[in-house]
BAFIVEX-132408 format. One line per field, with one value per residue (C-alpha): residue in three letters; residue number from 1; x, y, z. Coordinates in pm, 1 decimal, m for minus. Last residue first. Example, Ala and Ser with C-alpha at 12.3 -4.5 7.8 and 13.67 -1.06 7.14 Angstrom:
BEGIN
residu = c(SER/ALA) $
num = c(2/1) $
xx = c(1367.0/1230.0) $
yy = c(m106.0/m450.0) $
zz = c(714.0/780.0) $
END
This chain:
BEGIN
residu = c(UNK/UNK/UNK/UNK/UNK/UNK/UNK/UNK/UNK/UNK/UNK/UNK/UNK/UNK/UNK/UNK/UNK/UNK/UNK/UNK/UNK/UNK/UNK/UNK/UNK/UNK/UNK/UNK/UNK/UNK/UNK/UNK/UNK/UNK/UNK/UNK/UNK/UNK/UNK/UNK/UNK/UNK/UNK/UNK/UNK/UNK/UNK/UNK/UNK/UNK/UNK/UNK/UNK/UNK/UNK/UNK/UNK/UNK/UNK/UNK/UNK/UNK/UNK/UNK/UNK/UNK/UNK/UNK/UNK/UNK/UNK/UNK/UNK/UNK/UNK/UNK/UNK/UNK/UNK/UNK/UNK/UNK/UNK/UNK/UNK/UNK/UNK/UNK/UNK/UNK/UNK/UNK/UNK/UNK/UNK/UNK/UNK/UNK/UNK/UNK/UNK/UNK/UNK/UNK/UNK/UNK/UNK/UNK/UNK/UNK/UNK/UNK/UNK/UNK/UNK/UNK/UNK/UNK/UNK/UNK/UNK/UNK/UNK/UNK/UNK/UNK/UNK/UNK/UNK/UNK/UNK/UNK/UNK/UNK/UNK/UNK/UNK/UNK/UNK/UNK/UNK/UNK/UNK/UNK/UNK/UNK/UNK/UNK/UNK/UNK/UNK/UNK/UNK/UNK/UNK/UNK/UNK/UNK/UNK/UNK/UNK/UNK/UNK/UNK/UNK/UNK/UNK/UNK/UNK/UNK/UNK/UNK/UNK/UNK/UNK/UNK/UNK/UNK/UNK/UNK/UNK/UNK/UNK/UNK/UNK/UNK/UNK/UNK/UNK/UNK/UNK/UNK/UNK/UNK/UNK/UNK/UNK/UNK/UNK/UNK/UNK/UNK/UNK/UNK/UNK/UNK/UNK/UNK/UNK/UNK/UNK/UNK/UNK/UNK/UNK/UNK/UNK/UNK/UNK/UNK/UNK/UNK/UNK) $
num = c(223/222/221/220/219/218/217/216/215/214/213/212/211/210/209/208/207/206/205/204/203/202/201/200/199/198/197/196/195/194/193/192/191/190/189/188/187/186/185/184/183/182/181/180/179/178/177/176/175/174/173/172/171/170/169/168/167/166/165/164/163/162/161/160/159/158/157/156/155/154/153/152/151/150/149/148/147/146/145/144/143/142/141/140/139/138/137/136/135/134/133/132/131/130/129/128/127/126/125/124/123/122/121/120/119/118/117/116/115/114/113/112/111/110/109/108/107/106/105/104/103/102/101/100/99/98/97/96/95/94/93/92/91/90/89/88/87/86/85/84/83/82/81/80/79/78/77/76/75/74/73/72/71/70/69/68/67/66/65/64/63/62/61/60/59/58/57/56/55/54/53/52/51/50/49/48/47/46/45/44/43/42/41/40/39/38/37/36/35/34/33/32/31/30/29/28/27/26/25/24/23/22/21/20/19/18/17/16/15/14/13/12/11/10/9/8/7/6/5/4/3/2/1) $
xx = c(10557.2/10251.9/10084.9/10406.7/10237.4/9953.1/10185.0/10180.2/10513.2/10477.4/10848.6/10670.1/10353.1/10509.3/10720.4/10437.2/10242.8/10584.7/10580.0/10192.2/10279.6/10586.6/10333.0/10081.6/10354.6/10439.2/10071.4/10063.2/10313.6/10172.6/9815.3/10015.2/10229.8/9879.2/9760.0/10047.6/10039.7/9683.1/9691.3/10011.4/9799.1/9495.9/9718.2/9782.5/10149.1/10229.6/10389.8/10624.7/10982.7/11320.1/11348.1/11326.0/10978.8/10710.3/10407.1/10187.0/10008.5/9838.9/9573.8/9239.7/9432.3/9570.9/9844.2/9878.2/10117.1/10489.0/10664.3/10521.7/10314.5/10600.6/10739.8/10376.5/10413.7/10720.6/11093.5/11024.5/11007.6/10735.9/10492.5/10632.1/10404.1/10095.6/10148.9/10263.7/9983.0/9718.1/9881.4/9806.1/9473.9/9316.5/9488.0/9143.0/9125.0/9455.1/9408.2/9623.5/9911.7/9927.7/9855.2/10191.3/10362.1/10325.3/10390.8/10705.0/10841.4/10819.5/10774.7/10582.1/10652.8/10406.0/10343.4/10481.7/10552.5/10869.3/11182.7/11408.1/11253.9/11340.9/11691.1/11995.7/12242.1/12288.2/12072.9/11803.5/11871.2/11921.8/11603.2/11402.3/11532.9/11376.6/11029.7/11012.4/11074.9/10831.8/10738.1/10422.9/10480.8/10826.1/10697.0/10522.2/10806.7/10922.3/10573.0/10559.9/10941.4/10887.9/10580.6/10764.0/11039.3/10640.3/10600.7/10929.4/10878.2/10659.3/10940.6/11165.6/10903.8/10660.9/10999.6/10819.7/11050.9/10728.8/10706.4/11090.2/11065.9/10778.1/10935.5/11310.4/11211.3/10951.0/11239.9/11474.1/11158.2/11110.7/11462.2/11482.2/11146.6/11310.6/11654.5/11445.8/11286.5/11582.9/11747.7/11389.1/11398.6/11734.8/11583.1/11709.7/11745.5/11635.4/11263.6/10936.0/11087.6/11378.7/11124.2/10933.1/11238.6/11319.3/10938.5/10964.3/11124.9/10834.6/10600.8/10830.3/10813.2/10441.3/10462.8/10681.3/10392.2/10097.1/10229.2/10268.7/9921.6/9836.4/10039.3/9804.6/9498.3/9307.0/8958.3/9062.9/9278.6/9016.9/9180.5) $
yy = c(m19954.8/m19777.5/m19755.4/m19586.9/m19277.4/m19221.6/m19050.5/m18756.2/m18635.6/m18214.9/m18237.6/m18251.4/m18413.0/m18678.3/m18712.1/m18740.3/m19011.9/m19203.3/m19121.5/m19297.5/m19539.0/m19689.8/m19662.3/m19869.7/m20107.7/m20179.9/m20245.4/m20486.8/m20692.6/m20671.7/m20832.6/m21104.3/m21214.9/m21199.7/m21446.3/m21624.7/m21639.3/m21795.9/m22058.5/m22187.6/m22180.6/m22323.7/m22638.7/m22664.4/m22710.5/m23067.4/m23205.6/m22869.6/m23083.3/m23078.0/m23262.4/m23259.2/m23466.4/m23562.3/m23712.0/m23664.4/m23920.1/m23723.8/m24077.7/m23908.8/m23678.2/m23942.2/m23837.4/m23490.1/m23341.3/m23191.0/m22968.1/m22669.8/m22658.7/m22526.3/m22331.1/m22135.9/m22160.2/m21911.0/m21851.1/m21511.3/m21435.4/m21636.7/m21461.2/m21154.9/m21244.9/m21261.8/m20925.9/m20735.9/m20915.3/m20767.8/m20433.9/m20438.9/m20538.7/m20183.2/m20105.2/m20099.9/m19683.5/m19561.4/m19597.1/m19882.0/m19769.1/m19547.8/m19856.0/m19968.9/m19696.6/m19628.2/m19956.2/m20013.5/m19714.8/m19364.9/m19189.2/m18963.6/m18584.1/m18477.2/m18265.5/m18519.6/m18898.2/m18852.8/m19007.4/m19171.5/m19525.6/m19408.1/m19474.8/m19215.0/m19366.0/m19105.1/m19300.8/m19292.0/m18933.6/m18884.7/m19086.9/m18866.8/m18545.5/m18646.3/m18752.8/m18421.1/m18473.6/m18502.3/m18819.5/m18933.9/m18980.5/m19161.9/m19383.7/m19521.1/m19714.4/m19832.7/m19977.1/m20173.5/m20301.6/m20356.4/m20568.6/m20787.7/m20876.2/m21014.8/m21227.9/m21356.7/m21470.1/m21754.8/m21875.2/m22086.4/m22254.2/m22296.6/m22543.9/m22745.0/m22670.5/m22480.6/m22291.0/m22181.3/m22128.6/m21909.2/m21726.2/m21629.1/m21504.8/m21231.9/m21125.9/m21105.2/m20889.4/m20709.7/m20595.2/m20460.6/m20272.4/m20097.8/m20076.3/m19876.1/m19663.9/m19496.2/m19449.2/m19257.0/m19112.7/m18943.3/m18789.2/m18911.4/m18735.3/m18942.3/m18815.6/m18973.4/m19276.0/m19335.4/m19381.9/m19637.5/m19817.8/m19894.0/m19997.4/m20303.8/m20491.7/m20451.4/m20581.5/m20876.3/m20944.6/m20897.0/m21205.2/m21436.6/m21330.5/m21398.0/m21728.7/m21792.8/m21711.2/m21973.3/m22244.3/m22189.5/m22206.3/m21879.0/m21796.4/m21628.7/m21418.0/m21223.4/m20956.2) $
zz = c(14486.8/14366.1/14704.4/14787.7/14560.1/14833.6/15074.9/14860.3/14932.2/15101.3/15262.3/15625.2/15545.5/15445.3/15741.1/15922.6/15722.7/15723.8/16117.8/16154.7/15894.5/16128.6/16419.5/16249.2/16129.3/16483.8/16541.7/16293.2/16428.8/16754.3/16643.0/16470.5/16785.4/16947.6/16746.3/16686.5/17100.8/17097.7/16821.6/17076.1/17350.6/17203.3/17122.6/17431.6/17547.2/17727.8/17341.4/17339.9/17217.0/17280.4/17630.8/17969.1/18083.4/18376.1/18321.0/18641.2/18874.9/19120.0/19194.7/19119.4/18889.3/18690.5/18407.8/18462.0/18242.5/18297.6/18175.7/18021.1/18366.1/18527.8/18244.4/18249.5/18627.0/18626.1/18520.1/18376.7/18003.5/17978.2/18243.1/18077.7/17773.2/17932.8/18120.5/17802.4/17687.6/17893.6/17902.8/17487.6/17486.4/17502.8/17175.9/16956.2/17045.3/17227.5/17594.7/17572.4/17490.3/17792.2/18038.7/17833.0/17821.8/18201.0/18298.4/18101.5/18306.4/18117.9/18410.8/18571.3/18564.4/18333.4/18012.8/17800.9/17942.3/18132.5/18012.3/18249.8/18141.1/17786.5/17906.6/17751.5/17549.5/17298.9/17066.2/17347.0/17354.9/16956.2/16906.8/17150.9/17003.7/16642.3/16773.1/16952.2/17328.2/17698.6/17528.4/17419.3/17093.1/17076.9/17333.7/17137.1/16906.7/17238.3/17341.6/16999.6/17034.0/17409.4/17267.9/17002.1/17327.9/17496.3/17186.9/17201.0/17503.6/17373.8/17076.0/17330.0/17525.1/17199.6/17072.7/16853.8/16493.7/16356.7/16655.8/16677.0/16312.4/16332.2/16632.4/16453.6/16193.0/16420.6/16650.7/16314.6/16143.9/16467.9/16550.7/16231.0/16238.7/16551.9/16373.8/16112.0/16340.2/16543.3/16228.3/16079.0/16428.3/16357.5/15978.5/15628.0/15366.9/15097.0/15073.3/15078.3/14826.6/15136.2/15364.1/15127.1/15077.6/15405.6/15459.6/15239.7/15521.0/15713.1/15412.3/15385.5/15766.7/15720.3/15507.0/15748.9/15986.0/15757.7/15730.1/16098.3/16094.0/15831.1/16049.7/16332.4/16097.7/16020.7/16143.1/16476.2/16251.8/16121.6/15906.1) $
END
């Protein structure tokens, strides 16, 4: 889809509807075959994480409050680079989950067939090797920048009034009137994009799993 065509309030749309799609995934696993696997736990409370992460930024936007919804975007992304992980890990998909179920930090993993890491860094300049995905370490970036307590809150604040004279408009209060529009457009954008990533890598293990038990993947197109 084009989202660069869409309204801002159309891509929040197409977020509260990939929500339902996300939520629709439960019963596609369980359709492929009932027993369930450890990454199949590991991947649902993933998916749930990003259908409450993704609730929660449309209404933050729609009620105003950009300064409250824009790190959400980057919390989408350690979702997305989590979900990865479970690839290029040194583990099967299966032993990963149980480690990180077990309590063990992904950042003490090592990406597979090395000894480095996997820090954010790592999965995210990994991510974006993958074809299409060579945005990703640019947003992670973006996005940390409003996670942090940074210039983006700086300038979130205030407005220049009269540069000539460095008057500015300074404010507290519930409301995102000194955010640009384009910014806003910009992170439900983005917020889109990572969305349907994390459904790429949810298909990628229901394809797996598929092939696994020997379900024709193309019967949840009946669903």
């Amino acid at each position: 889809m084009q989202y660069e065509k869409l309204t801002k309030e159309e891509l929040l749309i197409e977020i509260d509807n990939k929500s339902k799609a996300i939520i629709n995934i439960g019963k596609q696993l369980k359709m492929i075959t009932p027993k369930a696997e450890i990454f199949d736990l590991y991947l649902i409370a993933s998916l749930n994480r990003t259908v409450n992460i993704s609730k929660a930024y449309t209404s933050l936007i729609r009620d105003n409050n950009f300064i409250a919804a824009a790190p959400l975007v980057r919390i989408n992304i350690d979702t997305l680079l989590r979900l990865y992980a479970s690839v290029i890990s040194e583990y099967d998909r299966n032993t990963f989950a149980s480690k990180v179920i077990g309590g063990e930090l992904i950042k003490k993993m090592k990406l597979s067939g090395t000894n480095q890491k996997l820090s954010d860094f790592t999965l995210y300049t990994e991510i974006s090797k993958v074809k299409n995905m060579d945005w990703v370490a640019k947003i992670y970036k973006v996005g940390s920048s409003f996670v942090h307590l940074e210039k983006s809150h700086i300038f979130s604040s205030l407005k220049v009034k009269n540069e000539k004279e460095r008057l500015i408009y300074l404010s507290i209060g519930f409301h995102d009137t000194f955010i640009p529009e384009n910014e806003k457009f910009g992170s439900a954008y983005w917020m889109n994009k990572i969305i349907d990533s994390i459904i790429q890598q949810a298909q990628i293990w229901m394809l797996e799993k598929s092939k696994k038990v020997g379900f024709d993947i193309e019967k949840l197109n009946e669903m």
